[in-house]
N, C-alpha and C positions, 0 to 999 in steps of 0.2 A: 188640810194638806193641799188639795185645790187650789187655794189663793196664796200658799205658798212652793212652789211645785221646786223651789232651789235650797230650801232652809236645811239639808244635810249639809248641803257643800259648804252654804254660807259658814253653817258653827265650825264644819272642820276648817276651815282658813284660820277662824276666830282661835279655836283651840292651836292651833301650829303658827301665831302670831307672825302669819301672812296678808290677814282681812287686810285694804285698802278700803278711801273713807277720802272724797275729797274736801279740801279748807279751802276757802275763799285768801288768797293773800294778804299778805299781812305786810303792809309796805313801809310799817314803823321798824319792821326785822328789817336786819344786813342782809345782801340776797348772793350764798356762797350754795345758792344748790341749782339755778337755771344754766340754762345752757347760753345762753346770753354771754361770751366770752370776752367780747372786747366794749359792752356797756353802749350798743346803738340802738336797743330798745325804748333806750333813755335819752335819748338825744331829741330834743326837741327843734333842733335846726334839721333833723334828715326830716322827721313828720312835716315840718311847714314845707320844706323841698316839696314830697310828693305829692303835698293837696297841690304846692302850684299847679307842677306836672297835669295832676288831674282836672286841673280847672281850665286849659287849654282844650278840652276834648267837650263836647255834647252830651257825652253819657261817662257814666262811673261806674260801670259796671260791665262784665263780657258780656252776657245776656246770653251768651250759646257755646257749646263747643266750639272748640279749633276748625274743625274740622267743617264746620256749618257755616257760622258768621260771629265768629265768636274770636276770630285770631285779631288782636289787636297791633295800633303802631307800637303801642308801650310795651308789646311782649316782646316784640321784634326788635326795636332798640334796646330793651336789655339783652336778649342772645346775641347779639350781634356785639356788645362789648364784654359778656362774659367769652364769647370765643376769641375775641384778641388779647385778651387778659388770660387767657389758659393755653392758647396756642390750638384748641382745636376748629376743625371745617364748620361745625355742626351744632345746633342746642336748640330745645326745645323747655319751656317753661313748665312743669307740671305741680298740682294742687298740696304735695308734705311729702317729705321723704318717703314715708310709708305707704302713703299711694306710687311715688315712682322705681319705690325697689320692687313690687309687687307687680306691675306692668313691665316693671324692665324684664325681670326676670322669667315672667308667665309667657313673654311673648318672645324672647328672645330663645329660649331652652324648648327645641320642640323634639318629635319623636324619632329618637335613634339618637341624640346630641345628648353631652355629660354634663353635667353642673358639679364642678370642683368648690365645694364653698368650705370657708375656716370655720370650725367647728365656733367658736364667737360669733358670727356675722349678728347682725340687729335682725331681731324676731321678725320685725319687715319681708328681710330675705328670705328667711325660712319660710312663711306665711305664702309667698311667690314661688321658693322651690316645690312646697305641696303640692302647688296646682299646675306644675308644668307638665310639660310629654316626656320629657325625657328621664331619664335616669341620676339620682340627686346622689351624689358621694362628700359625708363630710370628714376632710382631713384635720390632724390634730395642729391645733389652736399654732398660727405663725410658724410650721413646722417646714421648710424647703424640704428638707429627705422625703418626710410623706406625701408633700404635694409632688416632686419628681418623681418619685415612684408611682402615683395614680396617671401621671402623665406620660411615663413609658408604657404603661398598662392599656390605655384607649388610647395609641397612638393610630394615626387614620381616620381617628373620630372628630367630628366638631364637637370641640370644646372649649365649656366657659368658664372660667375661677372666677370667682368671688372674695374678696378681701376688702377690708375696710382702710382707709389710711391712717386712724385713730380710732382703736376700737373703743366703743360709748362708755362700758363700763370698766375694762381693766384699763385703759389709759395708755394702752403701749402701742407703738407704732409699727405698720406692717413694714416686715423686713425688705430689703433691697433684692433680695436674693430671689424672693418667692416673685417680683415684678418681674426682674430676670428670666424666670422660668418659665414664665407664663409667654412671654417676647420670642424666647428659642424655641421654644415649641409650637409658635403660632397659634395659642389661643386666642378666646377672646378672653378680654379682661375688663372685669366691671369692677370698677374703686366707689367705694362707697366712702363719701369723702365730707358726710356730716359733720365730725365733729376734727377734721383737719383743716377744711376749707377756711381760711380766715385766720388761721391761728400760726401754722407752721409754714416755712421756705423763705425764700429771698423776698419772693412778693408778696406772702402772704396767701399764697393761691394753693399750699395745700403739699398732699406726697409728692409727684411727680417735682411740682418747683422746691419741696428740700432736698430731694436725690438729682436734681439736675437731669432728669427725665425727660427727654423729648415727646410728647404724644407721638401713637402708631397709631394706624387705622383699625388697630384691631381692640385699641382702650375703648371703655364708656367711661366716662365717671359722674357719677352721682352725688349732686350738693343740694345742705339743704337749704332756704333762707330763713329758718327760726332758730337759728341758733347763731353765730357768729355775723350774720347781715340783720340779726335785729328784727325780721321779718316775719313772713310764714309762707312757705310754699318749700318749690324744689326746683332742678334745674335738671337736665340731662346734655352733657357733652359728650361725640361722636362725630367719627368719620360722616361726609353726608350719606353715604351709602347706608350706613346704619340707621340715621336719624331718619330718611326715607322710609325704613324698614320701618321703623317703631311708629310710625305716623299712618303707616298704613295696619298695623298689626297688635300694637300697644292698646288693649281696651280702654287703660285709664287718660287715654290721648280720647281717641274716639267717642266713647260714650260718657265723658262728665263734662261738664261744663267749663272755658277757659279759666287759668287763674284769675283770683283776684287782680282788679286795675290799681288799687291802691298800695297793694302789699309787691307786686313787680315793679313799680316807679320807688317803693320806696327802698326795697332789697338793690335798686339799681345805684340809687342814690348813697345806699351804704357802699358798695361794690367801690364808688367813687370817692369814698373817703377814707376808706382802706387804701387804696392806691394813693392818696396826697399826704396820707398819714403814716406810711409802712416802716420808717425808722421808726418814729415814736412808739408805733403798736411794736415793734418788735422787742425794740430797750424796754418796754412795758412786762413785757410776757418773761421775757429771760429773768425781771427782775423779779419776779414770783416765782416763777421755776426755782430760779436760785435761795429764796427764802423755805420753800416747802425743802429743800434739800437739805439746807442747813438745821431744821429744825427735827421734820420728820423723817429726813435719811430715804426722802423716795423723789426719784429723779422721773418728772414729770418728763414726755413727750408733746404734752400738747398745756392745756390746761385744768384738764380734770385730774383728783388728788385721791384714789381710793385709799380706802384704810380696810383693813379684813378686819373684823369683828368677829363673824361667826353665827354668833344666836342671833335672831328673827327679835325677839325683847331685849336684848342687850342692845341693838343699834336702834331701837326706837327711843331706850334709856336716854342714848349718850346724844342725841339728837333732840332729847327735851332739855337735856342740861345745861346746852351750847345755848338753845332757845332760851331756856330762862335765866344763863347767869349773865349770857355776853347778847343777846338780842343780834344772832346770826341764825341764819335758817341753812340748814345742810340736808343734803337729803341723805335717809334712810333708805335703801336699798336693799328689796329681801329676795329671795326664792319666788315666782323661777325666775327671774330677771337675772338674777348672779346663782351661781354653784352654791356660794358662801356668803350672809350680808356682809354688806360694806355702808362704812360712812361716804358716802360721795361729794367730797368737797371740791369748788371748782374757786380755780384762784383768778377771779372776774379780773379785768385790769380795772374797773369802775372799785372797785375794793381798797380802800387804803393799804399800804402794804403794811402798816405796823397792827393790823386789824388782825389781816394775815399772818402774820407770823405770832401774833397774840392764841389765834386761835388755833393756830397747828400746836403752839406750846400747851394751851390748855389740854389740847387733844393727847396728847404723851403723858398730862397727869391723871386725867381719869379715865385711860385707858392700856393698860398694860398687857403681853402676851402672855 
């Protein structure tokens, strides 16, 4: 018992066909289950970009916090084109989403202030609400009536809501109405804008640019670059008043070491082909939207395609089947990450579309409600 001190917990996962078990990739599968949206993980013109990038510089590496001697030109040149590309004052480079929901969060929400968060938010946020000073309320899932009623409730208070602009696993997009409310009542407002950034609006830059959104001084939003830039880290946008605040009070600013040097030249360099590419990426996206619609009857927001399944063994079933009749890898999605499993398919634009709509069709035969 000793050398095993977790083995009740481990069988109960096992018995409630929740256990995780990581696979090494399998690059001969079609890849319908990374967050990879518009296929520049793959691109081997942005990797040769950034080694340029990095072969300009002495060292390849931060070597220190931001905050010590660790702030590079290559961080600074990309916040400084992510804020003219988003419209706001302010950005700071940080290490994965989930390090920067969890510093935005812990350090922003102190004692006496409300943290309004949608009952969805990515477990990041939650993980960040636990350890604040303040008082954490969560409202029902994209709801305005409930979020305006907590915000008549602590009026006088500082307060922050939390919303994502494309929630990771139901796929729907946060309403207009709830950014609205958050604006009339002078919160703040943190968009957590993972799995939006890059996919959805005119430019390509996310909620605020599909609702035609102006930034306010009182928005954050939160991007990450491993998903739709190909990359890996995170971003934060802000008033500078803000980003001042977080530089001085954000732990995961202060105490970790700056991002990566190769993975910011090369999320920049995505950033930069997204903007010379934004018809083509967007005729791309629609045109997958529109096949999952046709086939499955479910009108994507962004590019992730859930399917409710239900049982915990039935979605790992129909995710070996996928694997071994069509050599597409989807992911299986169980408890607690969703309420319900789900198939989570993402309709990559690197995806052939008749791949796609091959595989939503299959998905409708051996899967029925």
């Amino acid at each position: 018992m000793m050398n095993h001190p977790y083995e009740s917990e481990l069988k109960a996962l096992q018995r409630s066909g929740r256990y995780r078990e990581r696979h090494i990739r399998d690059d001969a599968l079609i890849d319908a289950a990374s967050n990879d949206y518009l296929g520049l993980a793959e691109n081997p013109q942005l990797h040769r970009k950034a080694c340029e990038t990095l072969s300009r510089y002495a060292d390849h590496a931060p070597k220190a916090s931001m905050l010590v001697n660790g702030y590079h030109p290559i961080h600074a040149a990309f916040e400084e084109a992510l804020c003219k590309a988003n419209g706001f004052e302010a950005s700071i480079v940080m290490g994965s989403g989930f390090n920067a929901n969890i510093g935005l969060i812990e350090a922003l929400v102190r004692k006496g202030d409300v943290l309004l968060m949608d009952e969805e938010y990515h477990a990041s946020g939650i993980a960040g609400a636990r350890m604040c000073e303040g008082e954490v309320i969560f409202f029902l899932h994209n709801d305005a009536a409930a979020l305006q009623q907590e915000l008549e409730r602590f009026s006088g208070k500082r307060v922050i809501v939390a919303v994502e602009g494309i929630y990771s696993m139901g796929g729907d997009r946060v309403s207009r109405e709830i950014i609205e409310l958050a604006m009339a009542y002078e919160s703040i407002l943190i968009l957590d804008e993972a799995h939006s950034s890059g996919v959805i609006g005119e430019h390509l830059m996310g909620i605020l640019d599909y609702y035609a959104i102006a930034p306010t001084p009182l928005m954050v939003k939160m991007g990450t670059l491993g998903k739709a830039y190909g990359s890996f880290g995170a971003y934060v946008l802000s008033s500078a008043h803000i980003s001042h605040y977080l530089i001085n009070r954000a732990k995961n600013v202060i105490y970790a070491t700056a991002p990566s040097l190769y993975d910011t030249a090369l999320a920049h360099h995505a950033l930069e082909y997204i903007q010379t590419h934004t018809q083509s990426l967007r005729e791309a996206i629609r045109s997958r939207q529109h096949i999952v619609y046709e086939t499955l009857g479910i009108e994507c927001a962004g590019l992730i395609v859930p399917v409710e399944i239900g049982d915990n063994r039935d979605v790992i079933r129909l995710q070996e089947i996928l694997k071994n009749e069509m050599g597409i890898h989807v992911g299986a999605i169980r408890q607690p990450t969703v309420k319900k499993a789900i198939i989570r398919l993402i309709a990559r634009v690197m995806m052939d579309e008749k791949v796609l709509r091959d595989v939503c069709e299959r998905l409708t035969q051996i899967w029925v409600k």
